[in-house]
C-alpha positions in Angstrom: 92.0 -20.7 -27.2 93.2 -18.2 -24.7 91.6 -15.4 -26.8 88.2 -17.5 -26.7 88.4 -17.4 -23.5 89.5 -14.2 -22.4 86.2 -12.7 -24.8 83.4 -14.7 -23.1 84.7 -13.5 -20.1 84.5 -9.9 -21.9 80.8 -10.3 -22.2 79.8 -12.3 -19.2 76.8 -9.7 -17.8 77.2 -9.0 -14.1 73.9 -10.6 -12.3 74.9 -10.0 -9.3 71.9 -7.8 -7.6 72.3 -5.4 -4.3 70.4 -7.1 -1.8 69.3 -4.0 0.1 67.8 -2.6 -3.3 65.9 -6.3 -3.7 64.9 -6.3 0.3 63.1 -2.6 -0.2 61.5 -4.1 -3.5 59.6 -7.0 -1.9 58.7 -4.5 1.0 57.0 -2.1 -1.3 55.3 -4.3 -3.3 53.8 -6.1 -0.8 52.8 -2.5 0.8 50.8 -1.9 -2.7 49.6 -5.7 -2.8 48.5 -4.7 0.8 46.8 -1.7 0.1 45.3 -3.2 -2.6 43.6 -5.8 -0.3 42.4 -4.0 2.1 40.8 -1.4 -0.7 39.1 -4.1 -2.3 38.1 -5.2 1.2 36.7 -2.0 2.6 34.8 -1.4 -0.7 33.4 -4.9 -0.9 32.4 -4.9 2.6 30.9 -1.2 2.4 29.1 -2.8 -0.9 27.9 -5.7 0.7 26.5 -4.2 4.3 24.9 -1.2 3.0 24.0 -1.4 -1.1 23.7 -5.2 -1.5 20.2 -5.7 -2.0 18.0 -9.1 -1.8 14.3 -9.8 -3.6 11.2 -8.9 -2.1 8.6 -11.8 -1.7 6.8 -10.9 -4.7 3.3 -13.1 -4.3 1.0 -14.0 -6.8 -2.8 -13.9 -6.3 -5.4 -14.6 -8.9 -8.7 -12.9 -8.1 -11.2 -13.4 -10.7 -10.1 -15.7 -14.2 -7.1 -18.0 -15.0 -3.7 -15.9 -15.0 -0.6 -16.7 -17.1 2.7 -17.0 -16.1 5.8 -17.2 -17.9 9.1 -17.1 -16.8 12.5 -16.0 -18.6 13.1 -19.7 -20.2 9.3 -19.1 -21.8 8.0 -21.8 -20.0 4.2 -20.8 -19.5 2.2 -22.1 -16.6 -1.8 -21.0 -16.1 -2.4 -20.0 -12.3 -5.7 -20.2 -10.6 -4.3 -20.0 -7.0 -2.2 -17.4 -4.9 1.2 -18.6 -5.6 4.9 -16.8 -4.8 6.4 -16.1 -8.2 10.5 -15.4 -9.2 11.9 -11.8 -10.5 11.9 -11.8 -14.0 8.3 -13.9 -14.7 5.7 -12.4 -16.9 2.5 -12.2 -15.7 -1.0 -11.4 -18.2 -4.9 -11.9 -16.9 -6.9 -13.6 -18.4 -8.3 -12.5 -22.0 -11.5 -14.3 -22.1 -13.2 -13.8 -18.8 -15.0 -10.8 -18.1 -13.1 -8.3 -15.5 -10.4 -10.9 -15.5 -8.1 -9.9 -12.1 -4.7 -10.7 -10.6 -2.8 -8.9 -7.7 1.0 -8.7 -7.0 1.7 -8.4 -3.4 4.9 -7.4 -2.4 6.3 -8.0 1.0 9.7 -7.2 2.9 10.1 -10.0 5.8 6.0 -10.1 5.8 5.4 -6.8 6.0 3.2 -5.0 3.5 4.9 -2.4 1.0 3.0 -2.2 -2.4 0.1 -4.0 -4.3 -0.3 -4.3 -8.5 -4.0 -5.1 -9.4 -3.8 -6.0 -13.0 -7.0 -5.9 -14.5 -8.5 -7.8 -17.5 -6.4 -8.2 -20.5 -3.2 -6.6 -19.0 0.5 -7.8 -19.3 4.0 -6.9 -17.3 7.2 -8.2 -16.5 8.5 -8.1 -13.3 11.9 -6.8 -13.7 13.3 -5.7 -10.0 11.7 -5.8 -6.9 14.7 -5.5 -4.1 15.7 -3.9 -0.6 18.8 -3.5 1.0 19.7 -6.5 2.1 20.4 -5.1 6.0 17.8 -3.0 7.5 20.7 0.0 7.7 21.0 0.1 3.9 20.0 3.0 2.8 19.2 2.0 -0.7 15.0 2.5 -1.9 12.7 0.1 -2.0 13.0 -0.5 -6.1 10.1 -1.8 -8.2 10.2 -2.4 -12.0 7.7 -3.1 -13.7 8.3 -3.7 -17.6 6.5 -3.8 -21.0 3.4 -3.1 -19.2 0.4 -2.9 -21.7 -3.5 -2.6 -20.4 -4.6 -1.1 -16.5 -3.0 -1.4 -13.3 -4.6 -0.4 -9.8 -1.4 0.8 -7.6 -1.6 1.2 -3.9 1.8 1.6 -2.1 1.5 1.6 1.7 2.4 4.5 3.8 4.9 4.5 7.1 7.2 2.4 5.1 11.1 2.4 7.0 12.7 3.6 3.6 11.7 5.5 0.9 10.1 3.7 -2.3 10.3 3.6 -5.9 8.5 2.2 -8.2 9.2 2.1 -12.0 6.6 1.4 -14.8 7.6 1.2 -18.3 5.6 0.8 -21.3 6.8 -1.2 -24.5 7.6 2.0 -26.6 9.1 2.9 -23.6 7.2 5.8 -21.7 8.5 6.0 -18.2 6.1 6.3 -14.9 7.9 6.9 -11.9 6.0 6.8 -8.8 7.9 8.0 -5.5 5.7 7.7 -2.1 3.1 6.2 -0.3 -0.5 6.5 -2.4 -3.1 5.3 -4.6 -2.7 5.1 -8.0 -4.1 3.9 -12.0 -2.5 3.6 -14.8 -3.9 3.0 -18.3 -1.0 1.9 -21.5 -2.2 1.2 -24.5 -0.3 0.9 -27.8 -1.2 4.6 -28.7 -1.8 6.2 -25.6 -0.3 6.2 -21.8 -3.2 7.6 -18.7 -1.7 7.9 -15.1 -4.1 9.1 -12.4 -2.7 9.9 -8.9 -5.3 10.0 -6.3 -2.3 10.3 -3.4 0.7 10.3 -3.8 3.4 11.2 -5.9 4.2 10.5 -9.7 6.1 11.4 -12.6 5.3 10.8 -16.1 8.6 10.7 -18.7 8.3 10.3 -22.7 11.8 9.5 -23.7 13.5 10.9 -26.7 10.3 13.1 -27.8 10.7 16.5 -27.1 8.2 16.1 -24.9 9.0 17.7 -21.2 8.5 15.4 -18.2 5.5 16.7 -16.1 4.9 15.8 -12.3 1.5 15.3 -12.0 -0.6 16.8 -8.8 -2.8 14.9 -6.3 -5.9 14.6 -7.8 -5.1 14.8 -11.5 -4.5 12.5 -14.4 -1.9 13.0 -17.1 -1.9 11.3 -20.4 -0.3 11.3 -23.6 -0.9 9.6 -26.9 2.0 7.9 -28.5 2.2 9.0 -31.7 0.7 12.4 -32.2 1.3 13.6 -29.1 3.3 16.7 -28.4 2.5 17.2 -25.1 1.7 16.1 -21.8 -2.1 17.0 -20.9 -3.0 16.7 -16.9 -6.8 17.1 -15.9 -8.7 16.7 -13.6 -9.6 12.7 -11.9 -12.8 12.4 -11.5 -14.5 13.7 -8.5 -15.0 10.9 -5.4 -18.3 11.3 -3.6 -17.7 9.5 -0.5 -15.7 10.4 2.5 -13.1 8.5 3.7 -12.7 6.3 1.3 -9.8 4.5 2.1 -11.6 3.5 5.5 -9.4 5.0 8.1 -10.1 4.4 11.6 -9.7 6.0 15.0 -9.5 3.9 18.0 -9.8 4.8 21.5 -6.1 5.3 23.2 -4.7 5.7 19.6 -5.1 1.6 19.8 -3.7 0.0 16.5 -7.2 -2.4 16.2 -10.4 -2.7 17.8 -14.1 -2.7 17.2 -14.7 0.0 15.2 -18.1 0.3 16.6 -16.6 1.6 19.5 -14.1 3.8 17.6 -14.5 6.5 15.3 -14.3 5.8 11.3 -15.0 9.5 9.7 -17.9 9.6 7.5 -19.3 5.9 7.9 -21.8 4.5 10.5 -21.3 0.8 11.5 -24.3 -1.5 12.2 -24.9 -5.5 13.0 -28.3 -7.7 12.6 -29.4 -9.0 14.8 -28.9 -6.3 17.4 -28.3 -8.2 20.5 -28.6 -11.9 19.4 -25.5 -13.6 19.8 -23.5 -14.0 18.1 -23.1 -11.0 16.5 -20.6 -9.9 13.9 -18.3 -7.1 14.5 -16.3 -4.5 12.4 -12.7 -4.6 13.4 -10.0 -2.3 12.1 -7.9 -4.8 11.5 -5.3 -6.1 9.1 -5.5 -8.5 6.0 -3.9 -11.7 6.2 -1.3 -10.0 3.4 -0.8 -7.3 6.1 -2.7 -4.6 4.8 -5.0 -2.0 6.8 -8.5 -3.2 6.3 -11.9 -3.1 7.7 -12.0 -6.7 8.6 -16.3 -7.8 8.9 -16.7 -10.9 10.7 -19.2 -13.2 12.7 -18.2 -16.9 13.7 -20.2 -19.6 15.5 -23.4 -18.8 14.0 -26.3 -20.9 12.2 -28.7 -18.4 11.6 -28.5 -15.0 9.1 -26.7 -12.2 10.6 -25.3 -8.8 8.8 -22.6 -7.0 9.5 -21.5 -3.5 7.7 -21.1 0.3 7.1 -22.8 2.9 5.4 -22.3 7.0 4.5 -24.9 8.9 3.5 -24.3 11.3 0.6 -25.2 15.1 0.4 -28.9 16.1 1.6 -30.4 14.3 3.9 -33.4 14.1 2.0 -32.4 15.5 -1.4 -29.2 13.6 -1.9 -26.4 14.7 -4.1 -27.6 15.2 -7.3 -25.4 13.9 -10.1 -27.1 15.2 -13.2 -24.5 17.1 -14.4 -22.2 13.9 -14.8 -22.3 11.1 -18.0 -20.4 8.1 -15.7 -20.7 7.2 -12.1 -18.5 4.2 -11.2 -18.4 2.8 -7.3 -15.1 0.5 -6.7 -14.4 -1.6 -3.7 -11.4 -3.3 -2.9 -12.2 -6.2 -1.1 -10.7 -10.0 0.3 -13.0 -12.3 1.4 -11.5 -14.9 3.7 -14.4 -16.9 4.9 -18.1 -17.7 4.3 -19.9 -20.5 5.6 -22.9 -20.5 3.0 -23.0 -21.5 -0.5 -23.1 -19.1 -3.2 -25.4 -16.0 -1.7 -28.0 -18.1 0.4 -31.7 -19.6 -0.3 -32.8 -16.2 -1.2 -29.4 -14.8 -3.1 -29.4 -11.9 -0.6 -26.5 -13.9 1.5 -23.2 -13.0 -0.1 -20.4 -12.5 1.8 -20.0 -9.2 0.7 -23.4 -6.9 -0.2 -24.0 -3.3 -1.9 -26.7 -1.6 -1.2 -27.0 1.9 -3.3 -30.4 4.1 -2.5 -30.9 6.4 -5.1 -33.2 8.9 -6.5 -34.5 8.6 -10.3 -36.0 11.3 -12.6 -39.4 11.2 -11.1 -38.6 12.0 -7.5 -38.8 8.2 -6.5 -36.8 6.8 -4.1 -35.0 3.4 -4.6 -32.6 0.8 -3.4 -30.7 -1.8 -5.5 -28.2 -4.6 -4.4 -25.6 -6.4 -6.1 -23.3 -9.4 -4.1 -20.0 -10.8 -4.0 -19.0 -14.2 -3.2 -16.5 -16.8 -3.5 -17.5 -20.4 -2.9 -20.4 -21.9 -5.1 -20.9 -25.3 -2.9 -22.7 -27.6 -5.6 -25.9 -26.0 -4.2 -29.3 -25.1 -6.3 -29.9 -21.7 -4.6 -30.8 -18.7 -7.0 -28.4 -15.6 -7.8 -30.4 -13.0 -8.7 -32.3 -11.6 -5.9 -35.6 -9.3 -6.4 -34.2 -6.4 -5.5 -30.2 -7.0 -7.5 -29.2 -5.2 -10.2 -27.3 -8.4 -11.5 -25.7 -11.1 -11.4 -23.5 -11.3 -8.3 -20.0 -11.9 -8.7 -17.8 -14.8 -8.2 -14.3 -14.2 -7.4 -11.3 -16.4 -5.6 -10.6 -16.6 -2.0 -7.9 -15.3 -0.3 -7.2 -12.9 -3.0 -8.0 -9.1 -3.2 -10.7 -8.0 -5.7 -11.3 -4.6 -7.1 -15.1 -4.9 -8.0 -15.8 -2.1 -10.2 -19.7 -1.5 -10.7 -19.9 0.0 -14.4 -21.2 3.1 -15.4 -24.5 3.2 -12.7 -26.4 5.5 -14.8 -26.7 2.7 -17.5 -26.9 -0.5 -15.2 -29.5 1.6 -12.7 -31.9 2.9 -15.5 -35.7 2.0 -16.0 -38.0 2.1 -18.8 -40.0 5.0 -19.1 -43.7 4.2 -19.6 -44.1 6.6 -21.5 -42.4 5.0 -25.0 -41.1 8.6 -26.5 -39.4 9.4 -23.3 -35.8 8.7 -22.8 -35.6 5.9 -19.6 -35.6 6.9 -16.2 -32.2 7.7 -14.5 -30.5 8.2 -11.7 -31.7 12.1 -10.5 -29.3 11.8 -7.0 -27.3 9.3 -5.6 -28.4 9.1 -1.0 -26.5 6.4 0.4 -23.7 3.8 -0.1 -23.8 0.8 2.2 -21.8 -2.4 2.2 -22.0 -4.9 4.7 -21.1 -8.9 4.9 -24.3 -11.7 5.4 -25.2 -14.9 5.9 -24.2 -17.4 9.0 -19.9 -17.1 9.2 -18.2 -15.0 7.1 -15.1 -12.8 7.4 -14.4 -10.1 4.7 -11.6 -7.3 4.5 -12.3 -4.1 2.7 -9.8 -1.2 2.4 -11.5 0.7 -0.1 -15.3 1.9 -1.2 -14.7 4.9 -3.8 -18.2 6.3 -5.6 -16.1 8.2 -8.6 -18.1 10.7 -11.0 -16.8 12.4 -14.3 -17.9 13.5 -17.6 -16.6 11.1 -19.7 -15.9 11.9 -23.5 -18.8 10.8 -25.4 -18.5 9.9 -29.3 -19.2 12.1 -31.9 -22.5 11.3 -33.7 -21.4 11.3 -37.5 -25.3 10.7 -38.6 -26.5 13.5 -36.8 -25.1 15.6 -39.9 -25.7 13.5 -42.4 -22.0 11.6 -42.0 
């Protein structure tokens, strides 16, 4: 028993522990738990004041046609009315109306940064549209647009407080990077990816090809085709006729809006009809409800016809600009009409809110002038459309939604039959002068762009002219 004893007492271990050894133990790992802390701290704070970023307002506007929505869950809704959408949504016009339109506006705290126009038949996902979540960030404005497939209008607004970037990816994955302020278009097809940059600045990236990434100028369009293409080609965009197309103003006093009438707007002369019956309308330089820089037209508290709008005469004075060495000749306006007080375009159909005017000379020397309208509000009402003088149909589009009208090719929609059966039709010779102006009783219209574009555009080969 003694010897039992006497061995457990061999083997007892000594637990006894120095207490100054255990004292400078707790203090230094509560130093690195400490440190620890406050690291996390300072890089979650740093994270969180100045790259943190929060969602733009991303809004939704349908312009002309039905547009579908469908968020991440694939629950699909059809939109017919400017509505704010969530990051992540897809977005495609509408397939079976004619120039189908919809616009993403995007806004930081109501202020205007960047515009989509998706025309007919064209598809995205909004991916990422953020700022910093403090105005000291110093993160980008970040756009990302995703499996994009058909043709986008891009303008991007200038004197931004940060720098901007916007990302556009088709589904094969060609990569558009546009950087700055500027006007842009973009074309993706499944075989073939067009990006022209009228101002600003862009970048046009074909992943995993062996194709080198090319910057493309002011002024030029780049495209590649998908698969055959081994190589970036940049040409020229087509030529624009007018001046100052973008509508910018100078006020007296470097005044941030007025009556442009009493102001200077480069290139365009501003009129109103009735001269001095009141009320007259007036041409403000202005911004859109969406905050954008527009010529705003508008007359209020009227019951009789007024009109109220700008023109720019083009090359001679008498002559013109003569256009004959060009296959396509396109004029654009962006426009947003907010108000008009009368049906449809009026008794006559010469009443729209919004009205073209294009004089023109044809192959025989004559001069002539052609109108087409834009309206938004039909009003149950039997008036006519067509006016004598229209080219067309006008065109109906939503309210309180931007519209990019887009005339089609004018030496096709202008021509005239010849008499003279074995002679080809009579064309446009020279184009004289581009006027737009709003009419009728009330109205109030925004325009921000009025582009006359001219190019030679690749014609078809003829197979049966050689016996194909």
């Amino acid at each position: 028993m003694a010897e039992s004893l006497l061995n457990r007492e061999q083997i007892k271990p000594d637990i006894r522990v120095n207490p100054e050894r255990a004292a400078w133990g707790v203090i230094l790992l509560s130093f690195a738990l400490f440190c620890v802390i406050c690291a996390t701290t300072t890089i979650g704070l740093q994270w969180f004041f100045f790259q943190s970023t929060v969602s733009l307002s991303v809004t939704l506007q349908p312009s002309k046609g039905t547009t579908s929505l469908r968020d991440s869950a694939g629950r699909e809704d059809a939109v017919r009315s400017s509505q704010f959408m969530t990051i992540g949504d897809f977005v495609g016009t509408d397939t079976t109306v004619e120039r189908s339109q919809t616009s993403l506006v995007f806004q930081d705290t109501e202020r205007f940064v960047a515009m989509v126009t998706l025309k007919e038949s064209t598809s995205l996902n909004v991916r990422n549209a953020s700022r910093p979540r403090f105005q000291w960030g110093g993160q980008d404005y970040q756009i990302d647009l995703f499996n994009v497939l058909g043709e986008l209008e891009i303008r991007i607004e200038d004197d931004l407080s940060r720098d901007i970037e916007m990302n556009i990816y088709s589904p094969q994955g060609t990569w558009i990077r546009l950087g700055d302020a500027g006007r842009y278009a973009v074309t993706v097809s499944t075989d073939r990816v067009s990006v022209t940059n009228w101002e600003g600045e862009a970048i046009l990236v074909v992943p995993n090809s062996g194709i080198q990434a090319r910057s493309i100028p002011v002024g030029q369009r780049a495209i590649v085709n998908g698969a055959a293409g081994t190589a970036i080609e940049v040409t020229d965009a087509p030529i624009n006729l007018l001046r100052n197309n973008q509508l910018a103003f100078f006020t007296p006093n470097n005044l941030e809006s007025g009556d442009v009438s009493t102001a200077s707007m480069i290139g365009w002369g501003c009129t109103y009809e009735p001269g001095n019956t009141a009320p007259r309308g007036e041409h403000l330089a202005g911004f859109a409800p969406d905050g954008q820089r527009a010529l705003e037209l508008v007359r209020t508290g009227a019951t009789a016809t007024g009109r109220t709008g700008c023109n720019q005469s083009i090359g001679d004075p008498i002559a013109g600009y003569n256009v004959v060495n060009f296959n396509t000749l396109e004029l654009q306006i962006s426009l947003y009409i907010q108000h008009q007080s009368i049906g449809a375009c009026g008794i006559a159909a010469t009443e729209c809110p919004l009205m073209i005017e294009i004089t023109y000379i044809d192959d025989t020397g004559t001069e002539r002038t052609r109108y087409h309208g834009i309206y938004a509000e039909r009003n149950d009402n039997n008036y006519p459309l067509l006016c004598d003088s229209c080219v067309q149909l006008p065109v109906l589009i939503q309210k309180n939604a931007w519209y990019i009208y887009n005339s089609g090719n004018l030496f096709d929609l202008l021509q005239l039959p010849n008499p003279d059966p074995d002679q080809p039709p009579i064309r446009i010779r020279a184009i004289k002068k581009i006027r737009i102006y709003a009419s009728g009783h009330e109205y109030d219209v925004f325009v921000n762009d009025v582009s006359l574009l001219a190019w030679n555009e690749a014609l078809p080969v003829d197979d049966t002219a050689s016996g194909g």
